[in-house]
N, C-alpha and C positions, 0 to 999 in steps of 0.2 A: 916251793912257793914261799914270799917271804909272810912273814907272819899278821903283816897290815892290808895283804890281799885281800880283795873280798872274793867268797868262792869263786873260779872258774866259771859256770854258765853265768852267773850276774856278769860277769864282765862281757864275756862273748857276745852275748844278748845285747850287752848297750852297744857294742861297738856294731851290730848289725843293726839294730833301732836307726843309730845314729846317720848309718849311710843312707838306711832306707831313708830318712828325714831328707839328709841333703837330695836325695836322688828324687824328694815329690819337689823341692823348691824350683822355682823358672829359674833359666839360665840366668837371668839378670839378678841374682840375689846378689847384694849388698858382700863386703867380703867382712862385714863385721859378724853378719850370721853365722858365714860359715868358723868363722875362727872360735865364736862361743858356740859352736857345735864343739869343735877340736879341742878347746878346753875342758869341755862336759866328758868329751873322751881321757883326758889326761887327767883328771881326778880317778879317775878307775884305774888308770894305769900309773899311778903314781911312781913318784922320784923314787920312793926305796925300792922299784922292783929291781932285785939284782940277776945281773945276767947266769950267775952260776945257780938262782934259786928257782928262775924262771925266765927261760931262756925266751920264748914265744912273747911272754908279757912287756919285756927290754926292748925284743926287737918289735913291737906295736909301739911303744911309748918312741923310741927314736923317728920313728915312720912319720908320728902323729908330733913331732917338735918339727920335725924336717920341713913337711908340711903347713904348719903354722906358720914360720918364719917364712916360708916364700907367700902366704896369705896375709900374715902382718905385711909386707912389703909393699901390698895391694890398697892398704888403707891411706887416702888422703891424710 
C-alpha cells in the first residue's frame, strides 16, 4: 500500500457508503450527483495508488475514472 493511502477499512467503508448513497437516490438523479459521488470515491482512491503497492486500490480507481467519464459524457 502506497504510503498516502488511507487505511484499508476507511477506504472500503467510503466506497460501500458511497454505493449505498447512490443506490437510496431516484432513478432520475441528475448525473452531476452521481459524478460528485465518483469523485468523493477518487479522493480515496487517489492518483498515486500504484498497481504493484496496491493492486485492489488501482483496479477501483480505474473502475471509478472509467465510469465517470461515461457520467461526464451525460452532462448537458
Amino acid at each position: 500500500m502506497s504510503a498516502s493511502a488511507p487505511p484499508l477499512p476507511d477506504r472500503w467503508t467510503h466506497l460501500v457508503n458511497t454505493a449505498t448513497w447512490l443506490q437510496s437516490r431516484p432513478a432520475d438523479t441528475h448525473a452531476v450527483v452521481v459524478l460528485a459521488a465518483l469523485d468523493s470515491a477518487l479522493e480515496i482512491f487517489s492518483a498515486g495508488v500504484e498497481p504493484t503497492d496496491d493492486f485492489e486500490g488501482y483496479a477501483v480507481r480505474r473502475f471509478l475514472l472509467a465510469l465517470r467519464d461515461g457520467v461526464k459524457d451525460r452532462i448537458p
